[in-house]
C-alpha positions in Angstrom: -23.2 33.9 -73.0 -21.9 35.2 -76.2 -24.0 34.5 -79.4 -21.2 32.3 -81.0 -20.9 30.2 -77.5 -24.7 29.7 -78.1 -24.5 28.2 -82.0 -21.5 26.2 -81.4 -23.7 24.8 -78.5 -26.3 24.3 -80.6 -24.6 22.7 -83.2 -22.8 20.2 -80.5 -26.6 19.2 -79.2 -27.6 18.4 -83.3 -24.7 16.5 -83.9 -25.6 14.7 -80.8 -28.8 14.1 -81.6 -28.0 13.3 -84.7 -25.4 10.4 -84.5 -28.1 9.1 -82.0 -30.9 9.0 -84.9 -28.3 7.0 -86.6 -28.0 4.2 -84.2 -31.3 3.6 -84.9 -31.4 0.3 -87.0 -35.1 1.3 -88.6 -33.4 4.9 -89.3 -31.3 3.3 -92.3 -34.5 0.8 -93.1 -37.5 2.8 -93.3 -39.4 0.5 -95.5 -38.4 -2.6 -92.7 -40.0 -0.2 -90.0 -43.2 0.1 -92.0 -43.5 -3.7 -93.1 -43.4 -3.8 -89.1 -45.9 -1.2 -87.8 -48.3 -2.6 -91.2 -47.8 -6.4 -90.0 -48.6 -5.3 -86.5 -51.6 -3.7 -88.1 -52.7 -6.9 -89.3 -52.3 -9.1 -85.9 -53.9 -6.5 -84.1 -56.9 -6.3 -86.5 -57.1 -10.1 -87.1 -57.3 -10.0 -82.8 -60.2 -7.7 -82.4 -62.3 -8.9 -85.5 -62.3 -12.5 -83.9 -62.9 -11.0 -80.5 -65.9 -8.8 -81.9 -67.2 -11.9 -83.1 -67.1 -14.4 -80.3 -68.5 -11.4 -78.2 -71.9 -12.0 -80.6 -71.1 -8.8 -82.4 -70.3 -8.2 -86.3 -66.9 -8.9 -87.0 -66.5 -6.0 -88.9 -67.0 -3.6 -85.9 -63.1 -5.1 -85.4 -61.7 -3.0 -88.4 -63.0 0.3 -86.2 -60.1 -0.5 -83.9 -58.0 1.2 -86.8 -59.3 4.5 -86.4 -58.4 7.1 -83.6 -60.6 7.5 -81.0 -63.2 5.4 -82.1 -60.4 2.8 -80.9 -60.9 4.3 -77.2 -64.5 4.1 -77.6 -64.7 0.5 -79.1 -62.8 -0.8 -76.3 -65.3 0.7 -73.5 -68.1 -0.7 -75.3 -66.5 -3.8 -75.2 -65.6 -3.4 -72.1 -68.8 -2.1 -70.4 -71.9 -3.2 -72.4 -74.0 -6.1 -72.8 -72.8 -8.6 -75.3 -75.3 -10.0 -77.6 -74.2 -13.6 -76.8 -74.3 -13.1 -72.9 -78.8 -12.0 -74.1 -78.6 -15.2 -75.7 -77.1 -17.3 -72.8 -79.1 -15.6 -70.6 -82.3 -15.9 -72.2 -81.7 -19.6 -72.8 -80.8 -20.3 -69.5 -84.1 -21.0 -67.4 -83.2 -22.1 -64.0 -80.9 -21.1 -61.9 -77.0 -22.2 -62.1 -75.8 -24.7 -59.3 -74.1 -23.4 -56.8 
């Protein structure tokens, strides 16, 4: 392959690539894209703060769930560990459930 074969086929792939950028509605709206990835933000931290809660833990532990890989670690403590309000169920529960 020549060298000028190779930058017009270059160029052809960017101007693909580029008129396919452009279809993109949040490419002409950046500021719409953020509003959504920031309100998304907000749902998703409003989620876990109440979830941290209910579990018997601080609620703030919820706002961890923001940063990067503490996020992955949250979520297996979550998952994995005791809650505090399952010690209180189970400390205030003295006989044995029906069956």
């Amino acid at each position: 392959m020549d060298p000028m074969t190779a930058i017009q086929a270059s160029q052809a792939s960017w101007q693909q690539m580029h008129q396919m950028c452009h279809r993109c509605p949040m490419a002409h709206h950046p500021l719409l894209g953020m509003m959504l990835i920031l309100l998304w933000a907000g749902i998703m931290l409003v989620n876990f703060t109440q979830i941290f809660r209910k579990a018997g833990w601080p609620w703030a532990l919820g706002l961890l769930m923001v940063v990067p890989v503490v996020n992955v670690v949250m979520l297996f403590i979550l998952g994995f560990a005791k809650w505090p309000i399952q010690k209180c169920l189970e400390a205030g529960r003295k006989e044995e459930p029906p069956k």
